[in-house]
C-alpha positions as a Markdown table, in Angstrom:
| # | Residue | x | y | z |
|---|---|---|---|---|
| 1 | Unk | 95.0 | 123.6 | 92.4 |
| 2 | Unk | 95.1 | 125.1 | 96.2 |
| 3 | Unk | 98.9 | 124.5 | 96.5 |
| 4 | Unk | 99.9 | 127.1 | 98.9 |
| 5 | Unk | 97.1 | 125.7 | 100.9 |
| 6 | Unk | 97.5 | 122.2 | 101.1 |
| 7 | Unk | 101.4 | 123.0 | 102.0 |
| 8 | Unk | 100.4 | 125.1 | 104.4 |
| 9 | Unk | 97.8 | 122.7 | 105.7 |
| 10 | Unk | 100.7 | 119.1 | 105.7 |
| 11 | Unk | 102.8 | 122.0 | 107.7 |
| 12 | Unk | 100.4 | 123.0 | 109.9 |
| 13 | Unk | 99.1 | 121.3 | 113.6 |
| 14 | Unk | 95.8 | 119.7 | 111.7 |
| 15 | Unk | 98.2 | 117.2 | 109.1 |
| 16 | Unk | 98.2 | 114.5 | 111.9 |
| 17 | Unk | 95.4 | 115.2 | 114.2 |
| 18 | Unk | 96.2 | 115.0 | 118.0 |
| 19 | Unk | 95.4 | 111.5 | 119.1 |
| 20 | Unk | 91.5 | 112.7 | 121.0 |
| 21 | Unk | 90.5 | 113.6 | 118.1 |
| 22 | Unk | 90.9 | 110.0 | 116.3 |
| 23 | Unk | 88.7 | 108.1 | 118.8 |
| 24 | Unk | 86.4 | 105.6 | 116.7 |
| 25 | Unk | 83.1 | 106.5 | 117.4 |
| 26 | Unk | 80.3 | 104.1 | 116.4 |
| 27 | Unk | 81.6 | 101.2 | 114.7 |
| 28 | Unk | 78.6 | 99.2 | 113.5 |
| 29 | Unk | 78.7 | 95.6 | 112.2 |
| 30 | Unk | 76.9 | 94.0 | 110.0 |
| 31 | Unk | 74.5 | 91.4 | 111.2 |
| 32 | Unk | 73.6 | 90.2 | 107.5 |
| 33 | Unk | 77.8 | 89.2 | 107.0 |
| 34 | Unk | 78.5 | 87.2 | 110.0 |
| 35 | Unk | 79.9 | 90.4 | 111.8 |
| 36 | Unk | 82.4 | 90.4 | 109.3 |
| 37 | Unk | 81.8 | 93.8 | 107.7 |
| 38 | Unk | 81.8 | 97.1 | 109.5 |
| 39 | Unk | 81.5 | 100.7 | 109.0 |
| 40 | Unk | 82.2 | 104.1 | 111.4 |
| 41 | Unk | 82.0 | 107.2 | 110.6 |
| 42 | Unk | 85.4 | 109.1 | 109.8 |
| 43 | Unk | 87.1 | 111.4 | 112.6 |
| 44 | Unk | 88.1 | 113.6 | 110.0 |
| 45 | Unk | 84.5 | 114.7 | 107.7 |
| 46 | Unk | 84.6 | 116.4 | 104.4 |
| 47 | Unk | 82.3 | 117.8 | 101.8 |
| 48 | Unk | 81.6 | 114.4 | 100.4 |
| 49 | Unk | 78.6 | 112.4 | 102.4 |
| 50 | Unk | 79.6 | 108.9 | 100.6 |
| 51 | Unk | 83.4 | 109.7 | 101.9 |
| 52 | Unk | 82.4 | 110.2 | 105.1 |
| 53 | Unk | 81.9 | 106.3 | 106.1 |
| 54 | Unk | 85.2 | 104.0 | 107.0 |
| 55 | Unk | 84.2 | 100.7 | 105.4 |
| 56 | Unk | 86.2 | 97.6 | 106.9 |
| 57 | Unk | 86.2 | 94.1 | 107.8 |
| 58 | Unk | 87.5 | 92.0 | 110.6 |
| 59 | Unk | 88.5 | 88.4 | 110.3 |
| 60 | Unk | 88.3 | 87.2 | 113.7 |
| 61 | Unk | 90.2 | 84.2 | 115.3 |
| 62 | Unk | 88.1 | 81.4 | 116.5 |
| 63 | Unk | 87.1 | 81.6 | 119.9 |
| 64 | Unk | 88.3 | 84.7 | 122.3 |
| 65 | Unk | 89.7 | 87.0 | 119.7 |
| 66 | Unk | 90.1 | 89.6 | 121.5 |
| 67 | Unk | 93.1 | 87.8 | 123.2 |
| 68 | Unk | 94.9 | 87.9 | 119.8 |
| 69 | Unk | 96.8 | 90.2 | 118.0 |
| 70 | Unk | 96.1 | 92.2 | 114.7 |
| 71 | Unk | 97.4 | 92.6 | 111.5 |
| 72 | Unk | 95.5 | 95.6 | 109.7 |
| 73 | Unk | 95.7 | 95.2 | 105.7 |
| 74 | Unk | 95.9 | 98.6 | 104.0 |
| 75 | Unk | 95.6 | 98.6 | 100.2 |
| 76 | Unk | 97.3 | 100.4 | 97.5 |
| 77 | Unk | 95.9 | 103.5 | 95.5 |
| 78 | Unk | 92.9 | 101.9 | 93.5 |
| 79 | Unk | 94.1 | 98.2 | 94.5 |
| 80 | Unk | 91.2 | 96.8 | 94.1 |
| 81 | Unk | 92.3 | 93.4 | 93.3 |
| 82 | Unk | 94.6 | 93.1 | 96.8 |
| 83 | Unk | 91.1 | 94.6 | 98.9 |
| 84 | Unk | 88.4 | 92.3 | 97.1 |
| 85 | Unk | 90.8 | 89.0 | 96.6 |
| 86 | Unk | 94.3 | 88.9 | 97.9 |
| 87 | Unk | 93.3 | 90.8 | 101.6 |
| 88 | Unk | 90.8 | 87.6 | 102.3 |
| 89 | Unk | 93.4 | 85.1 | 101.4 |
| 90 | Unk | 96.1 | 86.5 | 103.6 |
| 91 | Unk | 93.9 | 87.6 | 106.4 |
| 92 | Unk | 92.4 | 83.5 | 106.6 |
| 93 | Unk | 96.7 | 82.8 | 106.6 |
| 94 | Unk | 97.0 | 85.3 | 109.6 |
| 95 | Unk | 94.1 | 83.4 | 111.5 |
| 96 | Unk | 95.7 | 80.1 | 110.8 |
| 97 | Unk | 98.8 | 81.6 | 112.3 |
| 98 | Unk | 97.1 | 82.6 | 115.5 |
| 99 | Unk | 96.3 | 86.9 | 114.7 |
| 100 | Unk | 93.5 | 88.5 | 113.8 |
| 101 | Unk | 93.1 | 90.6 | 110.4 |
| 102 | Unk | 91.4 | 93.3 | 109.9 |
| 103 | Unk | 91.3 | 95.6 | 106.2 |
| 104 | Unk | 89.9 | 99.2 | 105.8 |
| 105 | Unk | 88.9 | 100.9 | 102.6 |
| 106 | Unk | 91.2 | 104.0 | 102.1 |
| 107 | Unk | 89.9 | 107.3 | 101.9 |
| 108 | Unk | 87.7 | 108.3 | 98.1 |
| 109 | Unk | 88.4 | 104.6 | 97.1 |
| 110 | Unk | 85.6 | 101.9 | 95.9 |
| 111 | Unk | 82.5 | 102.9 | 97.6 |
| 112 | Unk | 83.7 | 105.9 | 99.2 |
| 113 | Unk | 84.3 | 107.6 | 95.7 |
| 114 | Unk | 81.9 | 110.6 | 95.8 |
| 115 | Unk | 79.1 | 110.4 | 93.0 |
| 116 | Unk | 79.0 | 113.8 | 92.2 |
| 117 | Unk | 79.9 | 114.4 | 88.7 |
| 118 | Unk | 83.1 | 116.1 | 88.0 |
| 119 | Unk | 84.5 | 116.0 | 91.8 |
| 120 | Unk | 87.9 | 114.9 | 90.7 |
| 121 | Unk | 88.0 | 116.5 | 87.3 |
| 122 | Unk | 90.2 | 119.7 | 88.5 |
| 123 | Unk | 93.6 | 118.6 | 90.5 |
| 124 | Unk | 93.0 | 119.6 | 93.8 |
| 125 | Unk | 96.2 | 119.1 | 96.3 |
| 126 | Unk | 94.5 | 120.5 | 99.5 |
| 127 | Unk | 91.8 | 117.7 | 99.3 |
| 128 | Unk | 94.5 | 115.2 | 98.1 |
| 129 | Unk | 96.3 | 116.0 | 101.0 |
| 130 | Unk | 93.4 | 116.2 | 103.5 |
| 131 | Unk | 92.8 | 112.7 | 102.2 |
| 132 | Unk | 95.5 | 111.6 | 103.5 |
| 133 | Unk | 94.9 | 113.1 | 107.0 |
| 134 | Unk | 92.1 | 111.7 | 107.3 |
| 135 | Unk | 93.3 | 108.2 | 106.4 |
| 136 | Unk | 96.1 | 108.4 | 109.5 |
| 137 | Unk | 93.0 | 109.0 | 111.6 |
| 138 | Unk | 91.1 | 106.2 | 110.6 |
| 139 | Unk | 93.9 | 104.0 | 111.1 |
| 140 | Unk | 94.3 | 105.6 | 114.1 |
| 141 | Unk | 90.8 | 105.8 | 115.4 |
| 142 | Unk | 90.8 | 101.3 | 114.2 |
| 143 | Unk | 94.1 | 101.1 | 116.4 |
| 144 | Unk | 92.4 | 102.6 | 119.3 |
| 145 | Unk | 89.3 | 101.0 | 118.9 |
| 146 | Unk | 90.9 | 97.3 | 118.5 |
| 147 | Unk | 93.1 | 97.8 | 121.8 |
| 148 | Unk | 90.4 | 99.0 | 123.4 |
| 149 | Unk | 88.0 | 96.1 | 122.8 |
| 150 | Unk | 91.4 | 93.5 | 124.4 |
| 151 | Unk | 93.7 | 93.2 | 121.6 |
| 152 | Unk | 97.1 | 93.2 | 123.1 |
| 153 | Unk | 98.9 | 94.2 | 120.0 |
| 154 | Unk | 98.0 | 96.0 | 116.3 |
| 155 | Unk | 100.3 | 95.7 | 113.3 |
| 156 | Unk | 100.1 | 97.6 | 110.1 |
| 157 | Unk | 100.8 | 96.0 | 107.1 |
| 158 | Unk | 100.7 | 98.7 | 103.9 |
| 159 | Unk | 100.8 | 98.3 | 100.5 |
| 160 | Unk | 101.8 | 101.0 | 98.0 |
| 161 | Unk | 99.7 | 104.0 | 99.0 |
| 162 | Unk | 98.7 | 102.0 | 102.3 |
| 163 | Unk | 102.1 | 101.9 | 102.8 |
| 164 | Unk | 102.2 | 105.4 | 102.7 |
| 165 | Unk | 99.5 | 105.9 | 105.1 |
| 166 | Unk | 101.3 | 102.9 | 107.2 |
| 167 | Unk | 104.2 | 105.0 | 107.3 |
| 168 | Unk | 103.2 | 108.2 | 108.2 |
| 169 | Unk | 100.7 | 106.0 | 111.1 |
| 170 | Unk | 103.7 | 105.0 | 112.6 |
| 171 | Unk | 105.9 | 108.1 | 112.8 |
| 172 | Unk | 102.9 | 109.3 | 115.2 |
| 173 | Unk | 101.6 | 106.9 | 116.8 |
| 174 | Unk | 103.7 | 104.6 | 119.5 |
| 175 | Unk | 101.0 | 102.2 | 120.6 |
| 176 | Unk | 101.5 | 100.0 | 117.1 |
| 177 | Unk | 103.5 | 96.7 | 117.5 |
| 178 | Unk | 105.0 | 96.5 | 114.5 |
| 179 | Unk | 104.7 | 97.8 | 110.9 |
| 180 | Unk | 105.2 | 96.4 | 107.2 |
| 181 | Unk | 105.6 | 98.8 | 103.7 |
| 182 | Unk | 105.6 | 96.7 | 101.1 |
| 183 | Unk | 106.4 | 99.3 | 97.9 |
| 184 | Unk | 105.7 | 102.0 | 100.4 |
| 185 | Unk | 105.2 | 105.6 | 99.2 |
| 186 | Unk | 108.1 | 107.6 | 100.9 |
| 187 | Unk | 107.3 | 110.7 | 98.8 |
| 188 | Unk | 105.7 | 111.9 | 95.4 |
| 189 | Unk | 107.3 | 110.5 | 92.8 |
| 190 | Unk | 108.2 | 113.7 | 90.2 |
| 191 | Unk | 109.2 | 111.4 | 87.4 |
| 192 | Unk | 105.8 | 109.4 | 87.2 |
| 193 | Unk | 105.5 | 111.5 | 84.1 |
| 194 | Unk | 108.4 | 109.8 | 82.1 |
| 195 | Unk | 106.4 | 106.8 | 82.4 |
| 196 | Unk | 103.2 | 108.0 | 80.8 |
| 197 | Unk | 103.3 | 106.6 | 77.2 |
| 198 | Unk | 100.3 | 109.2 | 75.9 |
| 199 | Unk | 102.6 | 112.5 | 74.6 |
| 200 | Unk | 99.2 | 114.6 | 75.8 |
| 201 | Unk | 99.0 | 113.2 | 79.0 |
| 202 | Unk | 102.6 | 113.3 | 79.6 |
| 203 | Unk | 102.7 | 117.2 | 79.2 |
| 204 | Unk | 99.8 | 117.5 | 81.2 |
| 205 | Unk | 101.3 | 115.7 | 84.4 |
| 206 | Unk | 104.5 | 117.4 | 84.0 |
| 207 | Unk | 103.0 | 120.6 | 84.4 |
| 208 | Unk | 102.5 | 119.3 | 88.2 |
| 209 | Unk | 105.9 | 119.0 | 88.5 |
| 210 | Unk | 107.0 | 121.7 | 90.7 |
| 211 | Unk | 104.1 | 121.6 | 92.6 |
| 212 | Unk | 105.1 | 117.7 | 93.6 |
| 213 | Unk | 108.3 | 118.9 | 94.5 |
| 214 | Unk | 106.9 | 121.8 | 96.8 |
| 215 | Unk | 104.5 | 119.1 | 98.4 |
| 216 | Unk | 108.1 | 116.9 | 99.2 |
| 217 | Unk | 109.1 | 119.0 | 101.0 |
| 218 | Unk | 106.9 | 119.1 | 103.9 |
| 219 | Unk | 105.9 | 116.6 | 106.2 |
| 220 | Unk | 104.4 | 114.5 | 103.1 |
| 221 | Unk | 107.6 | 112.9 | 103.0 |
| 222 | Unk | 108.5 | 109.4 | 105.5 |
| 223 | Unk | 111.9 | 110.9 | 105.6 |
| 224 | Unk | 111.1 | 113.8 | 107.6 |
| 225 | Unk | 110.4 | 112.3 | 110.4 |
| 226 | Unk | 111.6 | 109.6 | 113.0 |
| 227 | Unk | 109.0 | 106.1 | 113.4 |
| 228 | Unk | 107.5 | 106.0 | 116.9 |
| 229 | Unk | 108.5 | 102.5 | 117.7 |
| 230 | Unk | 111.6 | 100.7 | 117.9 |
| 231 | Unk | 113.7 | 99.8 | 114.5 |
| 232 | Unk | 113.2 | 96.3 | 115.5 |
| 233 | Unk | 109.8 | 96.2 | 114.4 |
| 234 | Unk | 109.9 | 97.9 | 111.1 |
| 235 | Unk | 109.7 | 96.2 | 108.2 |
| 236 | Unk | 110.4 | 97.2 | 104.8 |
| 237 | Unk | 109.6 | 95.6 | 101.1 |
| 238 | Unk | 111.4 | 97.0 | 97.8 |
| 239 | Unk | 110.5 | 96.1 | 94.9 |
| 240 | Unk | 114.5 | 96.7 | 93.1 |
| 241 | Unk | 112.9 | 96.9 | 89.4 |
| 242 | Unk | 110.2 | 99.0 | 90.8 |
| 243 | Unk | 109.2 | 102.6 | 88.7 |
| 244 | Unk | 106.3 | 103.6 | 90.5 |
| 245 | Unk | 107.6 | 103.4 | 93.9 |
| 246 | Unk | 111.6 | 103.5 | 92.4 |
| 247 | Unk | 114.0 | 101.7 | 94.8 |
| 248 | Unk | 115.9 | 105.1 | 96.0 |
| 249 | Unk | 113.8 | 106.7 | 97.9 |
| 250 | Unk | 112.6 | 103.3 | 99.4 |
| 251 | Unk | 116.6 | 103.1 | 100.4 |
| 252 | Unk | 116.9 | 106.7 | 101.8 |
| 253 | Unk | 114.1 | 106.0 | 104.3 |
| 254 | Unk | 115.6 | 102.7 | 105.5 |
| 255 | Unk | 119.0 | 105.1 | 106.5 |
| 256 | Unk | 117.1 | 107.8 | 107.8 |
| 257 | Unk | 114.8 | 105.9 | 109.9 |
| 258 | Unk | 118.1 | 103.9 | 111.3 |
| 259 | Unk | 118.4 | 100.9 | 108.7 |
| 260 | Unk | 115.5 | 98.4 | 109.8 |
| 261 | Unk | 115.0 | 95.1 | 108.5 |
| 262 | Unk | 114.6 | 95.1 | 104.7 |
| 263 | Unk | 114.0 | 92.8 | 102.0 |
| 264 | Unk | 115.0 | 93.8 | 98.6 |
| 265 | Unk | 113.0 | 91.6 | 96.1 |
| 266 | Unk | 113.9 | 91.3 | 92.3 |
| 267 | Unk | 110.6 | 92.6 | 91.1 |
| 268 | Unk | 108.4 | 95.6 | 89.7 |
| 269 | Unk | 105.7 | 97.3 | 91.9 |
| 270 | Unk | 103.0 | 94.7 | 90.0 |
| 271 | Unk | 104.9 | 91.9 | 91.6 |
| 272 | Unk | 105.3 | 92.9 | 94.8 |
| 273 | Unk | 102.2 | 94.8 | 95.6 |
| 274 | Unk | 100.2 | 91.6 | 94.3 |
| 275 | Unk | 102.1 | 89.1 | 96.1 |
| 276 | Unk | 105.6 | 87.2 | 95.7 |
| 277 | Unk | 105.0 | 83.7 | 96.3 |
| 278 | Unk | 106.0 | 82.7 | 99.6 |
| 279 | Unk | 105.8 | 86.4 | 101.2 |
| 280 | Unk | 102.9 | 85.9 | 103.1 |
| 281 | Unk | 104.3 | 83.7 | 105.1 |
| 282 | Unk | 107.5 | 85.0 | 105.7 |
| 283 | Unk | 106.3 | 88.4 | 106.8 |
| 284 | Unk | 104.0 | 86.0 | 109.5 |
| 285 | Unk | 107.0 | 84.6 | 110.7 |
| 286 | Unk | 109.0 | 87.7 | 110.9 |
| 287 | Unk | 105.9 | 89.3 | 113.3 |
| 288 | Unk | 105.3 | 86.2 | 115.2 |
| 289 | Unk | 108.0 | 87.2 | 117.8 |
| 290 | Unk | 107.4 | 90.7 | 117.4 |
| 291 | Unk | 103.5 | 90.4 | 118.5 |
| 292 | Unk | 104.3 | 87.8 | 120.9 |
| 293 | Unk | 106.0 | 90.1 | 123.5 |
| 294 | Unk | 102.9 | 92.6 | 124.4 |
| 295 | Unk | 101.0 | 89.5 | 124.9 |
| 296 | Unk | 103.3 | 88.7 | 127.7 |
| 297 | Unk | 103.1 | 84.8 | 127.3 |
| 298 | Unk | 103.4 | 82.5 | 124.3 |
| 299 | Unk | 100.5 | 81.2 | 122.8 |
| 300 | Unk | 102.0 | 78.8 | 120.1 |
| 301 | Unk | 101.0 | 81.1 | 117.1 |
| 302 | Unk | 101.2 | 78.3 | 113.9 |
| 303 | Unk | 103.1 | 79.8 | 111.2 |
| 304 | Unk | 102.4 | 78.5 | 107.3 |
């Protein structure tokens, strides 16, 4: 399972790659989808040539864009339903509100997962955890990229695993606005197993166990590190019936990272990862004055 490597790796200088080597090079658009759909290579290549391609789209504002901000949608582990259906609803919301949206498929999901036959069928926690290195740099290399181009301000707005990613983004990166972790991975959760009805399946994940547990304790974990950016501009979403993202570790990241602004929400992870009614438009209205101060001017951002 390449344990002692992948710890080695998440403690090692190559976890979170210096910021020269995220640089987005080559971001093509599609012609044939109204420049809505792009693709770059990765910053970060592996063994896998369908993995190696950063699938997005960008759902500009009308007129000027580049003078807006950004809200970057990153979706959970296997979300497909948020990244093909729920993504495009909020990100026309966000360009009703006055921002820009942009979405990226995470690393090995939809049609980045390699063809090869058998790829995943042995546990593999170096390349698990190299996945998720080379996610930061994508969302990295996007950040960089959408500055670049005019954008005075990017947000992050993660979901579950994108949460995760959205997390461990912002520990490392000070040029982001603001961030939102809705159900937000903090660490590995090492009682997943209990919740596996299948006996056989069960055993099998416990036996992964202490290897979890090794993994949270490097820098893996949101607690082990301090956010980049103010605690103003954090904003965290807990599901308080939650199992697969359970509501104490959630909490213990809001005290360590110097208790931002967080709404507690009577649901499972189902219910908040999918969408609470009336959450997309709070969360606008809670970054509208956030993304409003780089801009240096008010634009009159509508809010839903």
């Amino acid at each position: 399972m390449r344990l002692e490597e992948a710890v080695q790796f998440l403690k090692g200088p190559d976890f979170i790659p210096a910021e020269s080597q995220s640089r987005l090079v080559g971001i093509e658009f599609n012609p044939d989808e109204s420049g809505l759909h792009f693709r770059f290579p990765t910053p970060r290549p592996g063994d896998f040539a369908e993995n190696n391609v950063a699938y997005g789209r960008l759902y500009r504002c009308a007129g000027r864009w580049q003078e807006r901000p950004v809200i970057v949608l990153l979706h959970g582990g296997g979300d497909f339903p948020n990244h093909r259906f729920r993504f495009p609803l909020i990100a026309r919301r966000c360009n009703r509100a006055g921002f820009n949206a942009a979405t990226l498929v995470l690393p090995y999901h939809f049609q980045r997962r390699p063809r090869q036959f058998g790829a995943f069928s042995i546990p593999n926690h170096l390349l698990w955890m190299q996945s998720m290195a080379q996610g930061v740099a994508e969302i990295r290399a996007l950040t960089g990229w959408l500055l670049a181009e005019g954008c005075p301000a990017v947000v992050l707005w993660g979901i579950s695993l994108g949460g995760w990613l959205a997390g461990l983004t912002v520990c490392h990166d000070a040029r982001l606005a603001s961030v939102v972790l809705t159900a937000p991975g903090v660490r590995i959760n090492c009682s997943f197993p209990e919740l596996v009805f299948r006996r056989r399946l069960r055993e099998v994940w416990e036996e992964h166990r202490a290897a979890w547990e090794a993994l949270n304790l490097t820098p893996l974990a949101l607690t082990s590190a301090q956010p980049a950016i103010p605690r103003e501009n954090i904003l965290l979403i807990e599901g308080i019936h939650d199992l697969m993202v359970p509501k104490e570790p959630v909490e213990e990241l809001w005290q360590v990272w110097g208790r931002p602004d967080i709404w507690r929400l009577p649901h499972g992870h189902v219910g908040v990862c999918l969408g609470v009614p009336g959450l997309t438009g709070r969360v606008l209205r809670w970054l509208a004055p956030r993304l409003d101060a780089p801009a240096g001017e008010k634009r009159g951002f509508r809010q839903d």
